[in-house]
N, C-alpha and C positions, 0 to 999 in steps of 0.2 A: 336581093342580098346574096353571096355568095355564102356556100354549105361551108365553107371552113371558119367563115367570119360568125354566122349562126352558130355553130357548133362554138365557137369562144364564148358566146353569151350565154352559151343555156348550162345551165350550172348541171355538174355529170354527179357529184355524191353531195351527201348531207355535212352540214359542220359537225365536226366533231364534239359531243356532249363528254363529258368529265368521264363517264363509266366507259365511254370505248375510248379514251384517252390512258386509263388506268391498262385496261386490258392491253391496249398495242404493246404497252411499256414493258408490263408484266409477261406477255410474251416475248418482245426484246430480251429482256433481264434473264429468260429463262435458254432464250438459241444463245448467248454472249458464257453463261453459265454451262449448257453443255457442251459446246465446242471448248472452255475451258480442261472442262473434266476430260471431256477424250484425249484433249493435245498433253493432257498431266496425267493420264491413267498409270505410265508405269509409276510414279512419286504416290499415285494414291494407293495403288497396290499394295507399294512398300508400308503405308501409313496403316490402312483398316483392311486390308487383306483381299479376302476373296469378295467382298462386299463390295467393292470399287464398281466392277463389272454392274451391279447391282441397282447400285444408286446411278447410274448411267443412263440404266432401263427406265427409271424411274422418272428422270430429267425428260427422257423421250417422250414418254410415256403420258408427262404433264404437258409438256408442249405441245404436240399431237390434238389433245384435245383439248388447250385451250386456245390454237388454233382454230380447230373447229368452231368452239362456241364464238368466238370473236367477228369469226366470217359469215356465222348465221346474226348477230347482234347489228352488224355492220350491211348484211343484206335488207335487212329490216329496217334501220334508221335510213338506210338510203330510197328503199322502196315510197316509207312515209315521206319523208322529203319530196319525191318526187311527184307524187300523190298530190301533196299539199299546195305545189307549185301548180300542177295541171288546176286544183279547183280555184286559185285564183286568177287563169286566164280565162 
């Protein structure tokens, strides 16, 4: 069998389970939210002041590491999966 044809059958991550489906989203929801906030920083400035800058950081700040956590959750389900495939051949 040819390596590219192999490589199409052997399954490369895990299905997606509901908790790393929440995560992806919520990290979506949060890169969609701060590139909002920076491309409107001068409007939020004007609104709550020196605080804009702030809540930025914060945006960052959440994303950053729920990054993180997502891609150790997602190392992990894919690990098991893997796992679980090798012990039934």
């Amino acid at each position: 069998m040819a390596l590219w044809l192999d490589m199409l059958r052997t399954p490369m991550a895990a299905p997606e389970t509901a908790r790393l489906r929440t995560m992806r989203l919520s990290w979506l929801a949060l890169c969609v939210t701060l590139a909002g906030a920076v491309t409107l920083l001068d409007q939020l400035r004007g609104r709550i002041g020196r605080a804009a800058p702030c809540l930025i950081a914060v945006l960052l700040a959440t994303a950053l590491v729920v990054t993180v956590l997502y891609l150790r959750a997602k190392r992990r389900a894919d690990a098991a999966y893997l796992d679980q495939l090798a012990e039934r051949e």
